[in-house]
N, C-alpha and C positions, 0 to 999 in steps of 0.2 A: 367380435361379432361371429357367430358360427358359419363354417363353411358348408353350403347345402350341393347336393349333386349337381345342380345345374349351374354355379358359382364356376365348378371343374372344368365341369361342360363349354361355360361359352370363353375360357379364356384357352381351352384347347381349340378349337372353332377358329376363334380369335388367331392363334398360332397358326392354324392351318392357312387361312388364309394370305397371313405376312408371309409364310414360307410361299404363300402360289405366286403372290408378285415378287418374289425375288427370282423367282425361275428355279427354286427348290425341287430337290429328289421329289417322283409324284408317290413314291412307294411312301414317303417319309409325312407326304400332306397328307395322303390317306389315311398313314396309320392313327393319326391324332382327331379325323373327322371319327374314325371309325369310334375312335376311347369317349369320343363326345357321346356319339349313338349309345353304347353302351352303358353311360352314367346317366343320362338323361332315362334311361329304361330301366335303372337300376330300383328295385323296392326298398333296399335297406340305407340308411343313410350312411354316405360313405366315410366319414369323418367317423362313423360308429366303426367302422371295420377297420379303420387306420388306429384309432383307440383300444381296441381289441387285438392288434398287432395281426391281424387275420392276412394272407398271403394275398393281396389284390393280385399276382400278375394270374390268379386262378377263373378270372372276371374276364368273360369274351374279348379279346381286341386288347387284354392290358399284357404289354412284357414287364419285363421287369424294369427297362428305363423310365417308362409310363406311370408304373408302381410307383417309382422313388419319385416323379416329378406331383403328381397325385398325393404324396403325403405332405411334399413341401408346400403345395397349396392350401392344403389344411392344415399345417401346422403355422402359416406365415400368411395366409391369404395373398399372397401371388406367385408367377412362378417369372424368373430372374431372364429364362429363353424369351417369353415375350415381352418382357421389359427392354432387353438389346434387340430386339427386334421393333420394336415401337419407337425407340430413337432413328433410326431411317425411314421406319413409313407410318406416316400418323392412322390412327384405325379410322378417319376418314375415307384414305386412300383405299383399304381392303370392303368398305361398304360398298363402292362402287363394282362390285364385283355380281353383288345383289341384280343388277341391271342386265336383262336377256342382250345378250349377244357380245357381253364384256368377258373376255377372259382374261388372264393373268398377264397376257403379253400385250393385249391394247392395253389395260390400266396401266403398264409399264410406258408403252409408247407417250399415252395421254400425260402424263406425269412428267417423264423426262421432254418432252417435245415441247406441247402446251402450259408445264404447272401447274395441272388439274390436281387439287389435294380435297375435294370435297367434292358435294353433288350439286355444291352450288357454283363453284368453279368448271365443270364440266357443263353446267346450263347456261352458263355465260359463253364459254367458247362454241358450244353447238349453236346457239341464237344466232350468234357471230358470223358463223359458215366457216370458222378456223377447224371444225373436228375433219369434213368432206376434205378437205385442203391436203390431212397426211394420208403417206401413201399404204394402201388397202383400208380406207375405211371410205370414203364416197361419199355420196349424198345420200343415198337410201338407209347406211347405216348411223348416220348423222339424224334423218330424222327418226330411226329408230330409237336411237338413245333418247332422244326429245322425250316421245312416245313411253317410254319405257320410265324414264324418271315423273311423267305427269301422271302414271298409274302406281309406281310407289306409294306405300306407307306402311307403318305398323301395323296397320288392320287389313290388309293386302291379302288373308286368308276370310275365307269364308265359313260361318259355319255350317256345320252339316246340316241343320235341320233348314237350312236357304237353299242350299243346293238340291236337297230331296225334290221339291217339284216339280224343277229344272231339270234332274233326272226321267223321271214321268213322262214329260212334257216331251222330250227330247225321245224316248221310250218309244214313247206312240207316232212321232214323227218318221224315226225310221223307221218304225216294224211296217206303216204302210206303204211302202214300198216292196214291189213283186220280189226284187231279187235279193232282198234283206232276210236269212234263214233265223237269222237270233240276235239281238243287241244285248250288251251288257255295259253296265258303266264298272270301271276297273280304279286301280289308282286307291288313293286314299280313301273315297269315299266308300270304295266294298271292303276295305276292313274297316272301315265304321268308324273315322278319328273324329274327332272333336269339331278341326276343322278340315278345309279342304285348298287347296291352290288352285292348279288347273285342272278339271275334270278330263282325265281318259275316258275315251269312249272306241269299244269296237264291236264290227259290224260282222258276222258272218253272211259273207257274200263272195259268188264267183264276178259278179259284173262292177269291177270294182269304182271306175269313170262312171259310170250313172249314181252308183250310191255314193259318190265324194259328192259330185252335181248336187244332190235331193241332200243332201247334208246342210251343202253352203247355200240352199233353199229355203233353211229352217226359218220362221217368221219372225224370230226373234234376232237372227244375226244383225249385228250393225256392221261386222266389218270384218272379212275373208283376210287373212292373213296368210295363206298359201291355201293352196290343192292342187292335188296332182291325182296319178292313178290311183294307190292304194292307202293315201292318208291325205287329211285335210286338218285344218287348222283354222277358228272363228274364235270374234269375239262380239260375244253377247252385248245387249245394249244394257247390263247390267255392270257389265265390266268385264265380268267371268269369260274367261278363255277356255275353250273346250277342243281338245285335240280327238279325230277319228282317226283311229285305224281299220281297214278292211282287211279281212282276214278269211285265206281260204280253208276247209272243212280239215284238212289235215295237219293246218298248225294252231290252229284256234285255242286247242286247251293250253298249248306253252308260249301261246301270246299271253292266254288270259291268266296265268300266272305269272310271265316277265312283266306287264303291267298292272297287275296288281301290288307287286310289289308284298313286301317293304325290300325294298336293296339290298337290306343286312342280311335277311329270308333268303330270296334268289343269291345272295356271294356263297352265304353258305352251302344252301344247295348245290351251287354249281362245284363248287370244291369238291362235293361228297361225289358229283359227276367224272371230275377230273381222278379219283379215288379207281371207280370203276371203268377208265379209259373211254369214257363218256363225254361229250361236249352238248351242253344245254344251252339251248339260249329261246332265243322269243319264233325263231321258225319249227320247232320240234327237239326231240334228241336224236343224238345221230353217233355211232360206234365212231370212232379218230381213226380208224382203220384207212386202208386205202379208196375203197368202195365208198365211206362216208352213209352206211346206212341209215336211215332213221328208223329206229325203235320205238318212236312215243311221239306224241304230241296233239293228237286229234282233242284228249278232252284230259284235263286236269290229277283226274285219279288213277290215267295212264303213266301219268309222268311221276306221280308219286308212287305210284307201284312197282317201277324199276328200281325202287330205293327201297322195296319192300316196307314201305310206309302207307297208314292210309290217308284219307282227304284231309286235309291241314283245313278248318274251316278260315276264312280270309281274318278274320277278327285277331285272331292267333301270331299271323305271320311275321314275326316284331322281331324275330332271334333273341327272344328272351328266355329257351328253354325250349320249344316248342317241338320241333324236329328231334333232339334226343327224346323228348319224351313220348314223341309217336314211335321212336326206333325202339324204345323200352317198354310201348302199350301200356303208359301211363299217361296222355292226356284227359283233361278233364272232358265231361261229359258238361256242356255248357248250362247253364240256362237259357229258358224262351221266356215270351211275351205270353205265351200259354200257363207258365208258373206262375204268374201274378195272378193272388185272390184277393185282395186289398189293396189300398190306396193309404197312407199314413200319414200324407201332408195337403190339408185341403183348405181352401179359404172361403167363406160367403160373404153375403150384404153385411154380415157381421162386424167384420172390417170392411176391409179395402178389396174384398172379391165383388163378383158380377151378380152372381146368381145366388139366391136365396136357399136354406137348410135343405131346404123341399124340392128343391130343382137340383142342386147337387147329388143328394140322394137319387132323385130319378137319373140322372147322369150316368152313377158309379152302376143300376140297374141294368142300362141299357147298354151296358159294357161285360155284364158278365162277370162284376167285383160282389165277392159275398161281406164285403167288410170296409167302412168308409170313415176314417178318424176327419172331425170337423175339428179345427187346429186353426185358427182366427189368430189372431195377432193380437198381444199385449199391449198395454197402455204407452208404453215408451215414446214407441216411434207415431209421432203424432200424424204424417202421412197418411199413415194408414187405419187410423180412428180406430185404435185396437182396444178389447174390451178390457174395462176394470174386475173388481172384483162381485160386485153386483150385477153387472151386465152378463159375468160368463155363468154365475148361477141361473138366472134368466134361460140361457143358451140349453146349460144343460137342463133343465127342464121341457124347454123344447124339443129337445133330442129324445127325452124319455117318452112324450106323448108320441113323437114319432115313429119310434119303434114299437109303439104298439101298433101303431096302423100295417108295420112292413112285414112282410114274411122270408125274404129272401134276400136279405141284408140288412147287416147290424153296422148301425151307427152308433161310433165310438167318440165319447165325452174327451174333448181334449185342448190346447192349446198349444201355441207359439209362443210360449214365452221369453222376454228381453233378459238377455245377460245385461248387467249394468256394470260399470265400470269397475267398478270393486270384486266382481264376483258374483255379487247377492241378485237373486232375480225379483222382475219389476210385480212380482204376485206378491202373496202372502203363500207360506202352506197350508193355510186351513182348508182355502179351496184346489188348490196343486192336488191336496193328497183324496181330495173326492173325486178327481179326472179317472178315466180309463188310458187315459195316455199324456204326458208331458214333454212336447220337445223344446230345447233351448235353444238360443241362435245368438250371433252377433250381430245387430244392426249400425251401432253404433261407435263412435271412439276405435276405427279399425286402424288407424294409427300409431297404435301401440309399439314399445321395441318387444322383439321376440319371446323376451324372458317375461316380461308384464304379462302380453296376451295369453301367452301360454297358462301361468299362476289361474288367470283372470279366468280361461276355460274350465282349469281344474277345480276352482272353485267352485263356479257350477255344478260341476260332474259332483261335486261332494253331497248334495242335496238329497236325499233320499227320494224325492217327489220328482228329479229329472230322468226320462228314460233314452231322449235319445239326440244328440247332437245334430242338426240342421245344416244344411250346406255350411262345415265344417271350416272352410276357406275365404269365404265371403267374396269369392271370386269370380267376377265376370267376364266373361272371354272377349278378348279384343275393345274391352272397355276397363276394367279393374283388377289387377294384380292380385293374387293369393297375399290376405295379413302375413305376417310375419307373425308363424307360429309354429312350435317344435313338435308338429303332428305324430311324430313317434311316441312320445311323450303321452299324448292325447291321445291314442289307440290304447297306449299299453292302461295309462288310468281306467278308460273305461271298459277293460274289459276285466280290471280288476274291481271297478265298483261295480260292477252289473247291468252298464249302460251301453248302447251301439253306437254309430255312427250312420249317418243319412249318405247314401246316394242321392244327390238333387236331380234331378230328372231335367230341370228345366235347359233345354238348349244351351242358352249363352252362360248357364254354368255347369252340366257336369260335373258336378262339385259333390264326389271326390275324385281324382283324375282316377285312369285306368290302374298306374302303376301303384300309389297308394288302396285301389281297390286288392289288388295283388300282393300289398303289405297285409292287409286286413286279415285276408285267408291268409297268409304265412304263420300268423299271429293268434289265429284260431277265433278272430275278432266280428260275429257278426254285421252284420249290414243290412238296411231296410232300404229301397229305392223310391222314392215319393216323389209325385209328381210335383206336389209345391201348387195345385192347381188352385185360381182363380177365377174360374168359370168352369163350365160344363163340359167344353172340349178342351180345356186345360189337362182333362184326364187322358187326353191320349198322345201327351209327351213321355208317358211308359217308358214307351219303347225305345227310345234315346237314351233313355237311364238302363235299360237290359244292355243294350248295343254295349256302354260303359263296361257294363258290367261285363259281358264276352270277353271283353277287349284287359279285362285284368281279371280273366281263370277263375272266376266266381261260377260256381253250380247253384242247383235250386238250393242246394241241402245251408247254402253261406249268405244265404237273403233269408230275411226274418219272415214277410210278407209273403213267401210262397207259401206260408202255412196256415191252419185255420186257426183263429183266433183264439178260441181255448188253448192252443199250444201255442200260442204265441204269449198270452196274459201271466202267467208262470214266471215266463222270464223276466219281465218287469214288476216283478214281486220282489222289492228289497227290503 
């Protein structure tokens, strides 16, 4: 079975953590969290670069112990350090780590004291009132753990597009307040991830006790988890925990870059500080001299301009390249939501969508889209009453009458077609090759091993009537794992048969992740971002598909979609 980036990833993870509970070098857990960070962000698949004999320890955070440990895992799919490490602590024992307020030295105590090897062993002893009993942990931290393992689970992140309201909401809450100058939500959500944890939030204000107060005010808290003078701490009756910080006018821009994060971004950075006898952190910059002056901090592109850098927009901040390449004035020039002139993934009554040809059309109108592909679902998936071959001629017929009535948008002849288990899709070509657009998709049989799914994509790709592969992964966030499929593989094919690949737009899949969007452009491999829309306002999950796309170095010039249709139609001429 092939060894994927993230295979590396969680069994350095894995390591790091068996090292914290043994009371390990922390220089030595860090280094392995950090090689995680780095392969997890990695574009190229790293088994491909171990294959190629290419110098890994040249990869951010790899030396060369790392290197050699990184190839034994793809060569043998495991590595031997956490195998002698998992004979002493079962990876039960390092999940409990997962739990706010556990560090490596209660897990320790709880283990050696109580026999805690699981999180159902520690629910048993906290119920008990045995955890309050040793000494420094209490009662309060007893029913913290409670607390703490009743809100675990796998789906324990949120996605972004649940959060966004909750930002808004939360927005308008503080700005009305006299002595709130500016709110910003920081943290993962302002560089735009997929999902979110606990929402950062800080407040430009001098009266810091009033604006914690009108904080833990909010009408949605269920339940204050601390406040003090200059931060507060609630959790929503959603579940969602949302941390303030207040923040006065002269540290605000190097708060709101310590919490925006990403970690890997501010380590970096800060090193490049420590470079120039500088120390950064989330109150400003400040000379290490004896004086301790601060040189920067009020606003964000003061503190990257002592680096002779300019604004790192947040989508960026990943230490995937980003800061050499602002120090080189070779960052890319993003895309917006303003680049989109079409929509290339649309559903009606057709199928299994809401709104009728004629209401879609007015939708994509009222949006500002000069170009709206109607893309219904095939016969396959019976769910979704997708059209056969008589029903989508029908379709395209009504789309021809209807663009006689339109002036200012062209609706383009198209479908969804089902990949089938063999490869072959669930159409005929006679009607495929009368479309203005063909895209394929997996709905079905995503069980496949690697090697299968992979074949099974490629065959598709081989049809000359296919233009563009549909959420590529079939993956739903926090509900369904990415198939098992050698997407490298699947990039490179289709950009050798003359087909793209989809950005799904929709929320819970972003499908294709950021870092494969960053493959794409490596590979010189366009991308279209579609919303996947089943109703009217289905059309304005865009933006979540851009955001993706920020977030893996796509410009307008690497999306098909920002262009007008006659220059787009060309391309899918095979």
């Amino acid at each position: 079975m092939p060894v994927h980036n993230a295979d590396v990833a969680a069994l350095f993870e894995e390591v790091a953590d068996l090292l914290a509970i043994q009371g390990e070098n922390a220089f030595r857990i860090r280094a392995y969290r950090n090689a995680a960070r780095t392969l997890n962000q990695l574009s190229r698949p790293v088994a491909d670069l171990v294959a190629a004999e290419e110098d890994l320890s040249d990869l951010p955070d790899i030396g060369d112990d790392l290197a050699g440990k990184i190839a034994t895992i793809v060569d043998t799919g495991t590595l031997p350090l956490r195998d002698e490490l998992a004979q002493d602590i079962p990876p039960a024992v390092a999940d409990l780590l997962r739990i706010p307020g556990l560090g490596p030295k209660r897990v320790r105590r709880l283990r050696d004291d109580l026999g805690v090897d699981s999180r159902a062993d520690l629910k048993r002893a906290a119920e008990a009132g045995e955890v309050q009993a040793l000494d420094g942990f209490g009662e309060t931290m007893e029913q913290n753990i409670l607390d703490g393992l009743a809100q675990m689970s796998d789906e324990a992140r949120w996605l972004l597009a649940r959060v966004e309201p909750v930002v808004a909401s939360l927005h308008d809450h503080m700005s009305a307040h006299d002595a709130v100058e500016r709110v910003d939500a920081a943290g993962s959500y302002r560089r735009r991830t997929e999902t979110v944890g606990d929402l950062d939030v800080l407040a430009l204000a001098d009266d810091g006790p009033a604006v914690t107060a009108h904080f833990a005010a909010y009408e949605d808290v269920a339940e204050t988890l601390s406040q003090g003078d200059t931060r507060a701490s609630v959790r929503l009756r959603s579940g969602l925990q949302v941390d303030l910080r207040v923040v006065p006018p002269e540290s605000y821009g190097a708060a709101l870059l310590y919490f925006t994060g990403s970690k890997a971004h501010n380590v970096k950075l800060r090193d490049w500080a420590i470079e120039k006898e500088l120390k950064l952190n989330e109150y400003g910059v400040f000379r290490t001299d004896e004086d301790e002056e601060r040189v920067a901090g009020e606003t964000e592109e003061d503190v990257y301009a002592l680096f002779d850098l300019p604004y790192i927009v947040p989508e960026l901040r990943e230490n995937r390249g980003e800061l050499d390449a602002a120090a080189d004035g070779t960052l890319p020039n993003l895309i917006t939501h303003e680049d989109l002139r079409g929509n290339l993934h649309t559903h009606t009554t057709g199928s299994d969508g809401r709104h009728s040809l004629e209401e879609m059309a007015a939708a994509a109108q009222a949006r500002g889209l000069e170009y709206l592909a109607i893309t219904d679902h095939s016969p396959t998936v019976a769910v979704a009453q997708g059209l056969d071959a008589d029903a989508l001629r029908k379709q395209m017929d009504a789309i021809d009458r209807l663009n006689d009535d339109l002036d200012d948008l062209r609706v383009l002849k198209g479908i969804e077609v089902d990949i089938l288990k063999d490869g072959s899709l669930d159409l005929p070509d006679a009607v495929l090759a009368d479309l203005d657009l063909c895209l394929c998709a997996l709905h079905t049989a995503l069980n496949l091993d690697e090697d299968t799914q992979t074949e099974r994509v490629l065959r598709a790709l081989d049809n000359p009537h296919v233009h563009v592969l549909a959420h590529p992964t079939g993956r739903r966030i926090n509900e369904r794992p990415p198939i098992e499929i050698d997407l490298g593989r699947v990039m490179e094919a289709a950009l050798d048969r003359g087909c793209v690949l989809e950005l799904n737009a929709q929320p819970e899949r972003l499908d294709l992740s950021d870092v494969y969007c960053k493959r794409a452009k490596e590979l010189g491999l366009p991308l279209v971002i579609g919303a996947d829309a089943h109703a009217a306002d289905g059309l304005d999950v865009l933006h979540y598909g851009v955001d993706q796309a920020r977030r893996g170095w796509l410009e307008a010039g690497d999306v098909l979609n920002t262009k007008p249709w006659d220059e787009i139609a060309p391309v899918f001429d095979r």
